[in-house]
C-alpha positions, 0 to 999 in steps of 0.5 A: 275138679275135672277141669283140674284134673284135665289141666294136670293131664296137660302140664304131665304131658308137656312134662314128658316131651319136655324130658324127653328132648333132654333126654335125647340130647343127653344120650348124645352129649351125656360125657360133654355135659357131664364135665362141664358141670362137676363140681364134687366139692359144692356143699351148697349143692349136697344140702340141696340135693340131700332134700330130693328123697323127702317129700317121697318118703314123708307124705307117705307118713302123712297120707297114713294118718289121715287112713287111719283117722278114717279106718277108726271113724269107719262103719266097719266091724271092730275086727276089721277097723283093727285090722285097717287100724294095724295096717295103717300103723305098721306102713307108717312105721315101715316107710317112715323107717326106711325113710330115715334111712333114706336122708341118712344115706351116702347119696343124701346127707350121709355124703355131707356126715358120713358117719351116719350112714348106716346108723340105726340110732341115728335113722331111728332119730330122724324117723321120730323128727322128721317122719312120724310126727306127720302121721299124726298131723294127717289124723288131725286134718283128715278129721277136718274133711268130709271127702267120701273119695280120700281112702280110695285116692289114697290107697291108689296114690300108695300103690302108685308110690310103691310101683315106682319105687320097685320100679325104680330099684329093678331098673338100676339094677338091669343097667349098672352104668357107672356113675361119672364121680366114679368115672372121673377118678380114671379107674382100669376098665370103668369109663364112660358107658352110654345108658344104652350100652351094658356095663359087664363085671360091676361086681367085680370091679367094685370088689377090686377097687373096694367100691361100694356097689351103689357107684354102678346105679347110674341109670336111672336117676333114683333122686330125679325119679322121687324128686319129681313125684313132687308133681302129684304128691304136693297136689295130693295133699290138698284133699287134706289140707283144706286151705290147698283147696283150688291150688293143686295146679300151683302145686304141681309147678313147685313138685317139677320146679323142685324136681328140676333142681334136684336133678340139676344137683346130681349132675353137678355132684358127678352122681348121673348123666343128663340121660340119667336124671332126664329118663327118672324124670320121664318115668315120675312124670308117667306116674303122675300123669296116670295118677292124673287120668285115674283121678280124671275117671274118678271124678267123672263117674261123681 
């Protein structure tokens, strides 16, 4: 497992010099890349892109299940198996929710049928399909596994989950930068921002032109960011899984592969920059090497 470990710390940081030379090239050619590649009216590429938040919000689900198969199974006295059993559950719940609301939202597959947006019936169903089920299916498996390691690398994995996510919203909230859909339409005092330039009186224009506020979340990309947590999520599910035993290393590949896609797709829809979904490549690679280094550290004190 160290060997793999190792081999993972590698593939992140060749990862990270990779998105940071696109990163580079986008803080200089953002506005030309961006014109060149839009194409707001591609279903094809809305359903594609649509599937970017999935794996971050339904893994969550299923890595609850397996902490709940153990919390029940564990040494612990019958109040505090309640409470760890509680836990597990309520998070599910809770993630598995706003997960739903996630695929449902304007920027997922709410942009393809608008009228679920917003739509709690409608969330609430796809939390049911989609979400839930995989609690279930994580009891199941994790019954199968004899790892004395999985509550920890677990519990670490949905902090990790969690940080970056909160990350995620604090940082587009400091930038506000303009998508460039928005950009594109020609509205009075919405043009063209570099990521490195702040954006004053979103606001404002957003009430002025009855824009829905998420048009100034440019920066970073929230789609890149979850999408290519895909890195360490897909390897993750190996200590479940036990015919994923030995593949974390192709897993890995298919998180960045679908990661890149799904960052190709936004720049496509208009929704971000190169900068854009470069930097939220950076910032889920960084999380994934430190998950990486921290399961390196793990395995050697075995």
């Amino acid at each position: 497992m160290k060997k793999t470990y190792s081999r993972q710390i590698l593939f992140n940081i060749a990862a990270l010099l990779f998105f940071g030379v696109l990163f580079f090239v986008g803080t200089f050619f953002d506005e030309e890349i961006a014109k060149t590649l839009y194409s707001p009216d591609n279903t094809a590429v809305a359903l594609i892109t649509s599937t970017g938040v999935i794996p971050f919000f339904t893994a969550p689900v299923l890595f609850c299940g397996a902490l709940y198969e153990r919390a029940v199974h564990s040494s612990q006295g019958k109040p505090v198996k309640a409470i760890l059993c509680a836990v597990s559950i309520l998070t599910a719940l809770f993630v598995g929710f706003i997960g739903g609301g996630a695929i449902a939202d304007r920027n997922c597959f709410g942009m393809i049928f608008p009228s679920i947006v917003r739509n709690i019936p409608v969330i609430a169903v796809i939390s049911v399909i989609i979400e839930y089920p995989l609690f279930f299916v994580g009891y199941h498996f994790a019954k199968k596994t004899d790892d004395k390691l999985l509550v920890k690398v677990l519990i670490i994995l949905l902090v990790l989950l969690l940080l970056e996510f909160a990350g995620m919203r604090v940082l587009k909230q400091i930038f506000n930068r303009p998508r460039f859909r928005t950009v594109f339409l020609g509205y009075d005092g919405i043009g063209f921002v570099p990521w490195h330039m702040p954006f004053e009186g979103a606001a404002e224009y957003a009430e002025l032109y009855g824009l829905n506020g998420d048009e100034f979340s440019s920066f970073p990309s929230g789609h890149s960011i979850l999408s290519i947590s895909a890195m360490y999520i897909l390897p993750s599910l190996s200590w479940i899984f036990p015919k994923l035993k030995n593949k974390q290393i192709p897993l890995m590949l298919c998180g960045f592969l679908f990661g890149i896609v799904i960052m190709f797709t936004r720049m496509i829809l208009g929704a971000h920059y190169l900068s854009d979904v470069s930097m939220g490549g950076m910032i889920g690679t960084a999380v994934s090497l430190a998950f990486a280094i921290i399961q390196l550290r793990i395995a050697a004190k075995q």
